[in-house]
Backbone of each chain as nested JSON, in Angstrom:
{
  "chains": [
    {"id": "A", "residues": [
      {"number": 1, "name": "UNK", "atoms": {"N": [157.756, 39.731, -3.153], "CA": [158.286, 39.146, -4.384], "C": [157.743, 39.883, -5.603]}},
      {"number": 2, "name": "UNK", "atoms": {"N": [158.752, 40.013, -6.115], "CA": [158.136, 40.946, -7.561], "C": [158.411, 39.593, -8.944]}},
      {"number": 3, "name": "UNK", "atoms": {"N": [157.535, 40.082, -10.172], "CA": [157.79, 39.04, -11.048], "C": [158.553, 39.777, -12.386]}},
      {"number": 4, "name": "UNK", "atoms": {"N": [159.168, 38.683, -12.974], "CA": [160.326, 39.51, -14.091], "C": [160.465, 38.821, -15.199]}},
      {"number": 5, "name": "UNK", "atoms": {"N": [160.482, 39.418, -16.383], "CA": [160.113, 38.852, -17.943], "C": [161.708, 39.486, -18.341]}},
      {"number": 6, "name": "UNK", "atoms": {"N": [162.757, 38.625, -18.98], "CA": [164.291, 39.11, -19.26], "C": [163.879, 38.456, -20.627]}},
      {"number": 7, "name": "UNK", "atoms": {"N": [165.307, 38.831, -21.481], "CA": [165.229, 38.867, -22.825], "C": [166.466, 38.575, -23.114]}},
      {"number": 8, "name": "UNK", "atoms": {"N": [166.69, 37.844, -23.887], "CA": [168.458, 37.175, -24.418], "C": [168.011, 37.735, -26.267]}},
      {"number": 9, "name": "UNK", "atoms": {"N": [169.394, 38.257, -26.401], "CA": [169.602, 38.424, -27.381], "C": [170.566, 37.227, -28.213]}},
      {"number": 10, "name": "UNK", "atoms": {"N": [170.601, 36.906, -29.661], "CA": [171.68, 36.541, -30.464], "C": [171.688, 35.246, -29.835]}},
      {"number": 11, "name": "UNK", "atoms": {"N": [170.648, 34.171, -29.667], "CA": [170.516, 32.609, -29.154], "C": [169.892, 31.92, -30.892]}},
      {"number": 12, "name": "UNK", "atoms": {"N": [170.765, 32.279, -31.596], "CA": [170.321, 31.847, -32.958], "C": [170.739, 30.444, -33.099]}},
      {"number": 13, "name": "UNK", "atoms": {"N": [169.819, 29.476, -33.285], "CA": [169.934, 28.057, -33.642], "C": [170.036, 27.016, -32.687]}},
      {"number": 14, "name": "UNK", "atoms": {"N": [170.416, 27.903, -31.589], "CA": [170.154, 26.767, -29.889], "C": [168.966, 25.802, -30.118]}},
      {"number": 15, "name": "UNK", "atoms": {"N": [169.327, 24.963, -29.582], "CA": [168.395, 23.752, -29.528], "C": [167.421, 23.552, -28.622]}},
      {"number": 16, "name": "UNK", "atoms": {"N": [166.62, 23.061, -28.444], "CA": [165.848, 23.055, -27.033], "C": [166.445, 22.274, -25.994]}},
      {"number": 17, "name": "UNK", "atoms": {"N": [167.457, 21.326, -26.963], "CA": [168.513, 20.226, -25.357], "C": [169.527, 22.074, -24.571]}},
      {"number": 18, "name": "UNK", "atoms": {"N": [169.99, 22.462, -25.688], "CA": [170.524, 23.792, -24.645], "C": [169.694, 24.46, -23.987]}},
      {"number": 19, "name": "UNK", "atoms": {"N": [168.872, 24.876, -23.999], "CA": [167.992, 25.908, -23.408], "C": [168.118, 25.382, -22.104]}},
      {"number": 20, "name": "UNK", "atoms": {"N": [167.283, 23.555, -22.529], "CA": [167.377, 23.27, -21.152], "C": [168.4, 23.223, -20.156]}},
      {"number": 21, "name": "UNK", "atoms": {"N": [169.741, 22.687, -20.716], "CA": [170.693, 22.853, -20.188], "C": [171.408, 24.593, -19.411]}},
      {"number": 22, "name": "UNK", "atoms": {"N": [170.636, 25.27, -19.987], "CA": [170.644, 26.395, -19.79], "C": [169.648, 27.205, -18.802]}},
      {"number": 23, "name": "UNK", "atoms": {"N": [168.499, 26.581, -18.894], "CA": [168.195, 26.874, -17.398], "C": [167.88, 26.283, -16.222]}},
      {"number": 24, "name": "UNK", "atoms": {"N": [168.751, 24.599, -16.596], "CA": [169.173, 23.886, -15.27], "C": [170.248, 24.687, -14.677]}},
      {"number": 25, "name": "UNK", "atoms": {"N": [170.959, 25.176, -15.392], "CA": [171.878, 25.791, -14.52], "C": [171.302, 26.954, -13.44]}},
      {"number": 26, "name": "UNK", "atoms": {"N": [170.43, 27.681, -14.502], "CA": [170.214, 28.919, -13.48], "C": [168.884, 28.536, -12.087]}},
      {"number": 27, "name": "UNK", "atoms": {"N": [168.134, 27.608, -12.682], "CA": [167.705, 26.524, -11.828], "C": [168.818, 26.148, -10.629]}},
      {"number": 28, "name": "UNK", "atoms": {"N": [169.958, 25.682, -10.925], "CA": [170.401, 25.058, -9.655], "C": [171.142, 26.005, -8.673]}},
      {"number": 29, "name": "UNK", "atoms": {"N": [171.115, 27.458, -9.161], "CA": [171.964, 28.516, -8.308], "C": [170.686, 29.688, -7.797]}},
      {"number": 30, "name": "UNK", "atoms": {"N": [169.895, 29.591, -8.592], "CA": [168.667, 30.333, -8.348], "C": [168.529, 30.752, -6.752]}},
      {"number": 31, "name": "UNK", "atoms": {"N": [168.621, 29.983, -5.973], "CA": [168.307, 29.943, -4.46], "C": [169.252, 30.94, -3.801]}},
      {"number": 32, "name": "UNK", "atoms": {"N": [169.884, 31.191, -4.182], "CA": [171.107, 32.104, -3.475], "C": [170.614, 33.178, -3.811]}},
      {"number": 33, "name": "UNK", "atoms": {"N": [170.19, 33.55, -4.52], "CA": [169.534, 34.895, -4.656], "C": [168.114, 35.037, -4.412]}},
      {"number": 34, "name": "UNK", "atoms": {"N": [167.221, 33.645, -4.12], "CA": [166.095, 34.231, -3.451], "C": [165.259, 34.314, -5.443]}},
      {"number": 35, "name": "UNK", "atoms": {"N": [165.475, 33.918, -5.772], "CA": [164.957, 33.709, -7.187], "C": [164.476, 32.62, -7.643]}},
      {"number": 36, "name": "UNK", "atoms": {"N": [163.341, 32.702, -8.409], "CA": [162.303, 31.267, -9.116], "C": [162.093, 31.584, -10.396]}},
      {"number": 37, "name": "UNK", "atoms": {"N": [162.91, 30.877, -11.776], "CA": [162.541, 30.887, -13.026], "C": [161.48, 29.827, -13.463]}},
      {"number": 38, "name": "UNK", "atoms": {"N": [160.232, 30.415, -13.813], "CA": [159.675, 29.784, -14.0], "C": [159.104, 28.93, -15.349]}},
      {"number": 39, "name": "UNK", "atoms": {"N": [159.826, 29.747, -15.903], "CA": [159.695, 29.426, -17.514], "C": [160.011, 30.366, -18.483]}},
      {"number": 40, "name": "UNK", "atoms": {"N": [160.455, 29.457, -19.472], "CA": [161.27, 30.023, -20.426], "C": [160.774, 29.215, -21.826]}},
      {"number": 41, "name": "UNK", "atoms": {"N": [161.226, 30.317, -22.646], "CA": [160.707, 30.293, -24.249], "C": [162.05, 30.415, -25.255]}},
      {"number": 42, "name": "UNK", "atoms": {"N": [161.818, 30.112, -26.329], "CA": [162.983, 30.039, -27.132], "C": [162.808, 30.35, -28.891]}},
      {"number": 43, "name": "UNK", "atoms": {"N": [162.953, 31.521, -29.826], "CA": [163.0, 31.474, -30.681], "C": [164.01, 31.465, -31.643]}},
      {"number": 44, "name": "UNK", "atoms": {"N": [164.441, 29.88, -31.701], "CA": [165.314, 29.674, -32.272], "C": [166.139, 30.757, -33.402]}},
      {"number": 45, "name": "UNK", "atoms": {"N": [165.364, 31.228, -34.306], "CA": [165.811, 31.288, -35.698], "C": [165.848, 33.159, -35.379]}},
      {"number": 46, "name": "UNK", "atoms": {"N": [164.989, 33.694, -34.713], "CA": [165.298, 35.034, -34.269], "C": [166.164, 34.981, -33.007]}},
      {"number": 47, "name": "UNK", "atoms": {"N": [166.833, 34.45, -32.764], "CA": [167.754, 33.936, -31.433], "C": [167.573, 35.012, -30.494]}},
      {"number": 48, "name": "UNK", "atoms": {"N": [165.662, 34.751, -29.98], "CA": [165.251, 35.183, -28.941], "C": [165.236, 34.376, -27.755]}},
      {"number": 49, "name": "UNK", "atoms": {"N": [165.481, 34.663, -26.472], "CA": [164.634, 33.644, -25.251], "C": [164.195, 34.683, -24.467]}},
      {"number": 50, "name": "UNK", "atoms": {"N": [163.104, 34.1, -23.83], "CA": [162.266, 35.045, -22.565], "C": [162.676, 34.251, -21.531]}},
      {"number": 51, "name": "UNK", "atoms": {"N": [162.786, 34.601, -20.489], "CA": [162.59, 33.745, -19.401], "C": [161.493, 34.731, -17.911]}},
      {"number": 52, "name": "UNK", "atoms": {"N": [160.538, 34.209, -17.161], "CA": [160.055, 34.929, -16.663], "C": [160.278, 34.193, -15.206]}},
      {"number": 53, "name": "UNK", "atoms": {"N": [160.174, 35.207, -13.775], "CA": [160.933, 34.399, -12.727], "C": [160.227, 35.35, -12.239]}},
      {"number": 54, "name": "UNK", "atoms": {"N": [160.342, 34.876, -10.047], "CA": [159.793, 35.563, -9.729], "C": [160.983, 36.473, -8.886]}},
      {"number": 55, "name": "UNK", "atoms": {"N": [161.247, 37.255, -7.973], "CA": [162.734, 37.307, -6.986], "C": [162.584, 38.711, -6.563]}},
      {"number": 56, "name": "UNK", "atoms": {"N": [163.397, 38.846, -5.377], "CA": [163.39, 40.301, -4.792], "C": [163.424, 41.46, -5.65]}},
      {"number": 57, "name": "UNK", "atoms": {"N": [164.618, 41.395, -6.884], "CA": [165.064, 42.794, -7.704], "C": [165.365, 42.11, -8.965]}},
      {"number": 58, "name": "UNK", "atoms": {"N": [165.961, 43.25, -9.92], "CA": [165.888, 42.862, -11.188], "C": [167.11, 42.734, -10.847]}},
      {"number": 59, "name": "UNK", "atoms": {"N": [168.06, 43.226, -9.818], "CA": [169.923, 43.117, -9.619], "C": [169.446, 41.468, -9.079]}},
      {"number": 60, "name": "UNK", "atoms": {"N": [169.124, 40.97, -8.596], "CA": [169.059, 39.376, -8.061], "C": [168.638, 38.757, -9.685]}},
      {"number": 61, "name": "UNK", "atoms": {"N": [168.102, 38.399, -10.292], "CA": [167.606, 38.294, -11.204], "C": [168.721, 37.749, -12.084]}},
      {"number": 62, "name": "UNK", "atoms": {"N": [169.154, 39.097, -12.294], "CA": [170.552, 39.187, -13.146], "C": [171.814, 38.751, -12.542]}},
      {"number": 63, "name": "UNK", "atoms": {"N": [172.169, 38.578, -11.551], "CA": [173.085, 37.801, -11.037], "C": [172.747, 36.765, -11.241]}},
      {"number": 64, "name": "UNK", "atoms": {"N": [171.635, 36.332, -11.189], "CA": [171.419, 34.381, -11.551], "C": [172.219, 34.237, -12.951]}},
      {"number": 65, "name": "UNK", "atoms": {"N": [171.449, 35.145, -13.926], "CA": [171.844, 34.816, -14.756], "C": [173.54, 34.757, -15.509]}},
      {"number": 66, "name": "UNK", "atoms": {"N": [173.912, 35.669, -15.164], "CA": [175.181, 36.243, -14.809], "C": [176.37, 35.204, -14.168]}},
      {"number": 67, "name": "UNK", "atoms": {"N": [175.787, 34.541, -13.172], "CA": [176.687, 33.578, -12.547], "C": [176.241, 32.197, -13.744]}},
      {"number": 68, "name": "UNK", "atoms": {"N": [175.504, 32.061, -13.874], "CA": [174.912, 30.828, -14.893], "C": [175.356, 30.894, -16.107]}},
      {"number": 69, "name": "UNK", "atoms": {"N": [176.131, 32.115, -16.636], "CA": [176.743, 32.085, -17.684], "C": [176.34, 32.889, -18.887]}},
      {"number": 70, "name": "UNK", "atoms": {"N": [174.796, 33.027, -18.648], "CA": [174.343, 33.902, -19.807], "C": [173.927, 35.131, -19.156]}},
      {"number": 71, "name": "UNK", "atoms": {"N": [174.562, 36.433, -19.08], "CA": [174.136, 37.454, -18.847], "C": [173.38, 38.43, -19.684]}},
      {"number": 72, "name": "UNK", "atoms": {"N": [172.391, 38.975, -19.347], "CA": [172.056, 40.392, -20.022], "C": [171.079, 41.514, -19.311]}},
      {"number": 73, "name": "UNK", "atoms": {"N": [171.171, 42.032, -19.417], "CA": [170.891, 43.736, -18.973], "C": [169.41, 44.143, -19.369]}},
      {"number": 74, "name": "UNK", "atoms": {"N": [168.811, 43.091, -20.191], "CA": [167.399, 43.296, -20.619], "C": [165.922, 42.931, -19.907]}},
      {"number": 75, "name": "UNK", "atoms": {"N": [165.907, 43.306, -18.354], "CA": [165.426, 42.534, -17.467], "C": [164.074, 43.785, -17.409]}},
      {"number": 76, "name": "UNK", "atoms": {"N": [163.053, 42.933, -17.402], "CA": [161.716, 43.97, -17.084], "C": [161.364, 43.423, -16.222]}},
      {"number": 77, "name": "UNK", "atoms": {"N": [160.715, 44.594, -14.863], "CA": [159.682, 44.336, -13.732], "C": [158.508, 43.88, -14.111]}},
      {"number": 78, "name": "UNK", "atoms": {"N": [157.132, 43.077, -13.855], "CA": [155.932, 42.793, -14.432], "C": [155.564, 43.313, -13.198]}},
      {"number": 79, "name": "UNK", "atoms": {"N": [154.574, 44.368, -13.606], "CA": [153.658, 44.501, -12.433], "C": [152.274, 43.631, -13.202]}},
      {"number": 80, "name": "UNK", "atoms": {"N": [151.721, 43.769, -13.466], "CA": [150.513, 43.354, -14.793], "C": [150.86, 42.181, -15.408]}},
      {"number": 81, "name": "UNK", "atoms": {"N": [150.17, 41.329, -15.212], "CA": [150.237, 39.67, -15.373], "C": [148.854, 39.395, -15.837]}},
      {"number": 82, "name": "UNK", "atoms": {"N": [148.169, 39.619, -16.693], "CA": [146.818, 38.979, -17.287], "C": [146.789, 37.373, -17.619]}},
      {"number": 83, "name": "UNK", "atoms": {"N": [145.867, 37.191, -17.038], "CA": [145.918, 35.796, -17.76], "C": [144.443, 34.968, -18.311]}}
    ]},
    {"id": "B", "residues": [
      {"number": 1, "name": "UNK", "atoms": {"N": [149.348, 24.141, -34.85], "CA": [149.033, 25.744, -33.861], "C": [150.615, 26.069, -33.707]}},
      {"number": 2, "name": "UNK", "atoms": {"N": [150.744, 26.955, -33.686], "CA": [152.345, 27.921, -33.477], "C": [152.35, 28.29, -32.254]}},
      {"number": 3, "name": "UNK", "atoms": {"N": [153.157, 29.23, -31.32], "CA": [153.301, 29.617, -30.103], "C": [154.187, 30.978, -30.691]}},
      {"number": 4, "name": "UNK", "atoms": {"N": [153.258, 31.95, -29.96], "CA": [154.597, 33.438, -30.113], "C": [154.398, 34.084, -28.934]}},
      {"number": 5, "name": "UNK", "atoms": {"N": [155.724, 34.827, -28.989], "CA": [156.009, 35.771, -28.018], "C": [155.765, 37.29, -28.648]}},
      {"number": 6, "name": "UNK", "atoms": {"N": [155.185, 38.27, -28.849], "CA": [155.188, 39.347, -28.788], "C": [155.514, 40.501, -28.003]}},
      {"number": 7, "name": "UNK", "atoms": {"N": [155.983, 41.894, -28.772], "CA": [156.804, 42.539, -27.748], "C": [156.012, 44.055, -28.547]}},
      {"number": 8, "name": "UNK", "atoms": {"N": [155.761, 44.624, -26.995], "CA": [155.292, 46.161, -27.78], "C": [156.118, 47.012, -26.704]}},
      {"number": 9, "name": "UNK", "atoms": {"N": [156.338, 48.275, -27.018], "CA": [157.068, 49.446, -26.757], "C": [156.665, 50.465, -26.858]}},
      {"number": 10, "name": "UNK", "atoms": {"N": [157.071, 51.096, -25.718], "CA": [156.887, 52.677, -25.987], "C": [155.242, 52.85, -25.056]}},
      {"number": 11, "name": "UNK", "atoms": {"N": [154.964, 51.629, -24.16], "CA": [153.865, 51.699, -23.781], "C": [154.428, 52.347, -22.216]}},
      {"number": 12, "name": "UNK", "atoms": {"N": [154.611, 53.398, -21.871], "CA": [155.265, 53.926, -20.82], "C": [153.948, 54.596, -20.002]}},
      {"number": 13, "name": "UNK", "atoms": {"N": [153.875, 53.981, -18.373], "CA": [152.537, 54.972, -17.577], "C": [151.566, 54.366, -18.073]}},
      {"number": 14, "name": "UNK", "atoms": {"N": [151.353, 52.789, -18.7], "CA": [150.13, 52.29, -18.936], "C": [149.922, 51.639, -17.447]}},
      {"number": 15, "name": "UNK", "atoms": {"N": [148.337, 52.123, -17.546], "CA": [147.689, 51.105, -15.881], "C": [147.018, 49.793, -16.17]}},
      {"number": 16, "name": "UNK", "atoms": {"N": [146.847, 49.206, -15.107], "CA": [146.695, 47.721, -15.263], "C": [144.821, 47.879, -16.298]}},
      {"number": 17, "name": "UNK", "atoms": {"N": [144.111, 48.719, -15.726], "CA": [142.769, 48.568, -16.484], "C": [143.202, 49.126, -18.179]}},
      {"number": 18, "name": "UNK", "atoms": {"N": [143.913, 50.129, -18.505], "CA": [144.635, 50.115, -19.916], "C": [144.78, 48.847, -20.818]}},
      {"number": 19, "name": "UNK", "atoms": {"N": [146.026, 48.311, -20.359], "CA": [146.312, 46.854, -20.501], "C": [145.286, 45.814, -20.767]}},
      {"number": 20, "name": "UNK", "atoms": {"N": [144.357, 45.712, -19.698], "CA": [143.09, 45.057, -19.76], "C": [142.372, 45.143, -20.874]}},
      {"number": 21, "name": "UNK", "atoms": {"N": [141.995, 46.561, -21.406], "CA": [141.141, 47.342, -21.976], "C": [141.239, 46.528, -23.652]}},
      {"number": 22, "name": "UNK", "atoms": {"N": [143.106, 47.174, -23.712], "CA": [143.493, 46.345, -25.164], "C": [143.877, 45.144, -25.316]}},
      {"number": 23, "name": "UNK", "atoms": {"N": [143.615, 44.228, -24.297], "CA": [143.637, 42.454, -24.045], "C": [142.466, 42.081, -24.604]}},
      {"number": 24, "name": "UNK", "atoms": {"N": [141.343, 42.845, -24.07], "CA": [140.273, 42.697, -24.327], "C": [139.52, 42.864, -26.415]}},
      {"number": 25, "name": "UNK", "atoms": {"N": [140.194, 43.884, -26.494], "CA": [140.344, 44.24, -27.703], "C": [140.878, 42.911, -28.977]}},
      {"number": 26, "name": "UNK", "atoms": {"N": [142.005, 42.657, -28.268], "CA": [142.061, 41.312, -28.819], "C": [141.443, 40.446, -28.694]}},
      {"number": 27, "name": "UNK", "atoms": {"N": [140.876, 39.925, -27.53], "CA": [140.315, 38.684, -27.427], "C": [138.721, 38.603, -28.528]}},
      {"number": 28, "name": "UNK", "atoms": {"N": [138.211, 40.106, -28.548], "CA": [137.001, 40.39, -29.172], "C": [137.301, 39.558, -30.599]}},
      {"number": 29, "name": "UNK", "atoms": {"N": [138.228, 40.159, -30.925], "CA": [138.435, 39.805, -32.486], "C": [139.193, 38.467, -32.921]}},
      {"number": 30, "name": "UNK", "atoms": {"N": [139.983, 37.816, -31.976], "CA": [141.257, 36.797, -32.197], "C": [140.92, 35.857, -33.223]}},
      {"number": 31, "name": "UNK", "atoms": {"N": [139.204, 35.098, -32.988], "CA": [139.053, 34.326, -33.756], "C": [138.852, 34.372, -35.346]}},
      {"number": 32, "name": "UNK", "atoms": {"N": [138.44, 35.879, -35.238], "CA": [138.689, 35.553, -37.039], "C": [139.769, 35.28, -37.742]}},
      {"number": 33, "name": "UNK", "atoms": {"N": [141.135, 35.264, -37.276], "CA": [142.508, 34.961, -37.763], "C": [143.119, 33.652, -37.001]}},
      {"number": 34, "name": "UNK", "atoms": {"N": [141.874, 32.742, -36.075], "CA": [142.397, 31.5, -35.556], "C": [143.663, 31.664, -34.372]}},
      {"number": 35, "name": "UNK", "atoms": {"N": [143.538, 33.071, -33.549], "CA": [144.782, 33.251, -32.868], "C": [143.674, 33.182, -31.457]}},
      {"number": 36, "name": "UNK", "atoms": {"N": [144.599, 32.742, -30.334], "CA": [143.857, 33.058, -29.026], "C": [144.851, 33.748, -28.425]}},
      {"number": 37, "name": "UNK", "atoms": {"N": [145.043, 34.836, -27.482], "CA": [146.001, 35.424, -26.558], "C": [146.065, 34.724, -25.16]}},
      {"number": 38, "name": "UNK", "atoms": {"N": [147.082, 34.175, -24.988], "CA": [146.875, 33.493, -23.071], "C": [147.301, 33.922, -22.816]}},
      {"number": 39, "name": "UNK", "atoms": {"N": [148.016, 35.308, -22.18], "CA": [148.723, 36.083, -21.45], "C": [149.594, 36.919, -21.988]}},
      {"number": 40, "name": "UNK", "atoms": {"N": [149.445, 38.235, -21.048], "CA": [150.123, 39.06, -21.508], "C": [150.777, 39.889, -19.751]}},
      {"number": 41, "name": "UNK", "atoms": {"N": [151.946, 40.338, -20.108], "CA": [152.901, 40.921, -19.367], "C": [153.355, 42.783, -19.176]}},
      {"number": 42, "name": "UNK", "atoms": {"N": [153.143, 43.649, -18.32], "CA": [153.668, 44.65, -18.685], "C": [154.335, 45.18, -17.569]}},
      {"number": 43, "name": "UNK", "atoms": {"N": [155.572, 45.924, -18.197], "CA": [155.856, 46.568, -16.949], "C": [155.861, 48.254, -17.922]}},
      {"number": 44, "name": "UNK", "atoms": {"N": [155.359, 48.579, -16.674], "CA": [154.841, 50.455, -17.228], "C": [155.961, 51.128, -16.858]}},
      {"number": 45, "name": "UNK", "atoms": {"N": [156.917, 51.163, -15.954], "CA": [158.253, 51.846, -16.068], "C": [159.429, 51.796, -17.186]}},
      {"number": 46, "name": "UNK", "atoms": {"N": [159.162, 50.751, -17.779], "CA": [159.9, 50.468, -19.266], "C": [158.981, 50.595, -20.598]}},
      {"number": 47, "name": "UNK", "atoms": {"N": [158.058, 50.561, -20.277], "CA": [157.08, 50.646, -21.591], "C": [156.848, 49.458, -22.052]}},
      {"number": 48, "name": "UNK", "atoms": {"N": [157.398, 48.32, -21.465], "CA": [156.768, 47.097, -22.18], "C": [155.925, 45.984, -21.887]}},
      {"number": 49, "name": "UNK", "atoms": {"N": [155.252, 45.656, -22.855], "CA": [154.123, 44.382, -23.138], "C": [154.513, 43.608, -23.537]}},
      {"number": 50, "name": "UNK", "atoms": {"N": [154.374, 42.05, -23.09], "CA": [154.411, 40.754, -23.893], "C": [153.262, 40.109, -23.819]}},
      {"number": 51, "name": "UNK", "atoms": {"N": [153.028, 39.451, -25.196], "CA": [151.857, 38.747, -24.925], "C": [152.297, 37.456, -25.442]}},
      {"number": 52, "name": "UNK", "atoms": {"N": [151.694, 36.483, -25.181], "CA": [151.703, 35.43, -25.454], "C": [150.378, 34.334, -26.319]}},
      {"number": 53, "name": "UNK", "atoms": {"N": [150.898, 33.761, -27.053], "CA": [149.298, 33.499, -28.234], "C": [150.274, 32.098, -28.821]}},
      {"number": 54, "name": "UNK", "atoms": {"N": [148.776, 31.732, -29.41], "CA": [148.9, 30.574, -30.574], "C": [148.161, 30.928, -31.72]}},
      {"number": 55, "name": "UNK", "atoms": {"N": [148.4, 30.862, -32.764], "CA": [147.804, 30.802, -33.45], "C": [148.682, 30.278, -35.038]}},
      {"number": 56, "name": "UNK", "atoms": {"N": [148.007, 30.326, -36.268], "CA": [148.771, 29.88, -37.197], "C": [150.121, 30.019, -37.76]}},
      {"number": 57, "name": "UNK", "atoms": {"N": [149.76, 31.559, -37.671], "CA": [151.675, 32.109, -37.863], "C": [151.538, 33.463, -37.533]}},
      {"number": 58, "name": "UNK", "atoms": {"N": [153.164, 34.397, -37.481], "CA": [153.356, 35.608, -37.192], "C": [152.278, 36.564, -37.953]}},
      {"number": 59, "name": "UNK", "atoms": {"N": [151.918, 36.533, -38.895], "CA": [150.86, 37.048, -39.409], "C": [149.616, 37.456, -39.497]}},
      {"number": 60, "name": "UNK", "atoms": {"N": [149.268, 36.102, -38.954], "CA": [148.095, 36.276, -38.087], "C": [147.962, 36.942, -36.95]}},
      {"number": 61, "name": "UNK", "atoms": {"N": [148.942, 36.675, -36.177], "CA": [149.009, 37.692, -34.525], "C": [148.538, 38.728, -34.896]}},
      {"number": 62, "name": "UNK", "atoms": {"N": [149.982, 39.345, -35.555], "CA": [149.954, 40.133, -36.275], "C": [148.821, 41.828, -36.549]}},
      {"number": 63, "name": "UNK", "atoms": {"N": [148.138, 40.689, -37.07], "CA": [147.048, 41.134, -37.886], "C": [145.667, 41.063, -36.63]}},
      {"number": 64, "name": "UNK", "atoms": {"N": [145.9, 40.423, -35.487], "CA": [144.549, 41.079, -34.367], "C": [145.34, 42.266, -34.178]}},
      {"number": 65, "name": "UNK", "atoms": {"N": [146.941, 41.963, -33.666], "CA": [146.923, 43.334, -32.944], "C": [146.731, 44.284, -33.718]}},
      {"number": 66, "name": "UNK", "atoms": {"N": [146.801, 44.327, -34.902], "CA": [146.826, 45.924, -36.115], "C": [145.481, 46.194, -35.902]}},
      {"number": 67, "name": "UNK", "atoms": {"N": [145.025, 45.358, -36.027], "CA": [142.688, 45.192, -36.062], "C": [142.78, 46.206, -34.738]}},
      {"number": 68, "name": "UNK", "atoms": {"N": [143.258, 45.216, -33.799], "CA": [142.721, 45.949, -32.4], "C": [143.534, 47.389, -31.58]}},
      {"number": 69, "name": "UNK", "atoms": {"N": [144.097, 47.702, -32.508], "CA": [145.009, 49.061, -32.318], "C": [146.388, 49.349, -31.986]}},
      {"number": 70, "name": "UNK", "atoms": {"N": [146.572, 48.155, -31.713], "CA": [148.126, 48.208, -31.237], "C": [149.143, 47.22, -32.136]}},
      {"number": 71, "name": "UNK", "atoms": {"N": [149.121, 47.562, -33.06], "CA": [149.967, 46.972, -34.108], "C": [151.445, 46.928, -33.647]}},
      {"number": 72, "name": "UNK", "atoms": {"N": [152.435, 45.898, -33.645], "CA": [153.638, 45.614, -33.488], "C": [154.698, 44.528, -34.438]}},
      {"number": 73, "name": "UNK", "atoms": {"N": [155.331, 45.104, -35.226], "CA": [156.394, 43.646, -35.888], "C": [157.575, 43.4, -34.735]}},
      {"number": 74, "name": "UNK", "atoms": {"N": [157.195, 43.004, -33.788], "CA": [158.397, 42.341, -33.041], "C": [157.748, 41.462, -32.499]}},
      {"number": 75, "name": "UNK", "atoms": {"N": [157.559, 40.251, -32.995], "CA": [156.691, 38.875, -32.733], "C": [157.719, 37.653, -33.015]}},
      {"number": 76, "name": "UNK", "atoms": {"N": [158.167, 37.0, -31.814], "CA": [158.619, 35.574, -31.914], "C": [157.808, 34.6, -32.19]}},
      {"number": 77, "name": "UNK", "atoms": {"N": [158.401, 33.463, -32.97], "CA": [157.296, 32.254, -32.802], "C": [158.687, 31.089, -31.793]}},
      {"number": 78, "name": "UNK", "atoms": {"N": [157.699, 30.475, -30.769], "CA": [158.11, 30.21, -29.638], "C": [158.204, 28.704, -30.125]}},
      {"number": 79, "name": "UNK", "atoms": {"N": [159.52, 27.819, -30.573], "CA": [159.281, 26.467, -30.831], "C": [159.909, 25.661, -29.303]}},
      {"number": 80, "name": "UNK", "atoms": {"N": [160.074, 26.69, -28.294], "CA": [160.535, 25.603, -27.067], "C": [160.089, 26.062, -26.181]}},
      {"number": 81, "name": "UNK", "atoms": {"N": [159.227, 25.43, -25.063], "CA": [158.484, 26.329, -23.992], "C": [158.987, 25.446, -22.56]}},
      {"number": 82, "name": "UNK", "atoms": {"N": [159.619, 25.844, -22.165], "CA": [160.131, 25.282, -20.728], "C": [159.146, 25.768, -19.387]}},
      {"number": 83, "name": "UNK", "atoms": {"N": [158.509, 24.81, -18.521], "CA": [157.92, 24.791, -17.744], "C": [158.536, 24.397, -16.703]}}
    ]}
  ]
}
């Protein structure tokens, strides 16, 4: 299992009821690809979100998201996790 | 206390003791600007770092990472954190 930090662009003014609604979804399809989002962040007003997960590839990854409705192409591998 | 996401670039072929090195760098200094760092993220095939912090505002972050060498303006402040 590798771990993965993605990046949404242009989420300007979303609420935190969407977000969530937004990653119940990718929450409830997640499994088909062998994928675990584990949390996600939201800056409203720079209509940033992170979301970080764990899953085979960054192509699994992105199909979650992809089938869930919000796609993007901005997906980083984490090898390096400090905490 | 605020919550941000920070984003650095261009960090391409950094190793995990690197990373460490300038975590550390921050943590030395965080408190004089009231910021703490709880994690940070990299993947070295893309060049990128996220870190993750609280502290008062973007400014403050800010202003460890410039102190501690790695200065960046691409700093979210995080008002929704999904667990």
């Amino acid at each position: 299992m590798a771990m993965f930090m993605d990046v949404h662009s242009g989420f300007f003014g979303v609420s935190e009821e969407q977000l969530r609604e937004a990653h119940e979804r990718d929450l409830a399809i997640e499994g088909e690809e062998g994928v675990h989002f584990e949390r996600a962040w939201l800056d409203p007003e720079q209509g940033k979100v992170f979301c970080l997960s764990s899953g085979p590839s960054r192509e699994h990854v992105a199909r979650v998201h992809e089938k869930a409705g919000h796609p993007t192409t901005e997906i980083y591998e984490v090898l390096v996790d400090i905490t």
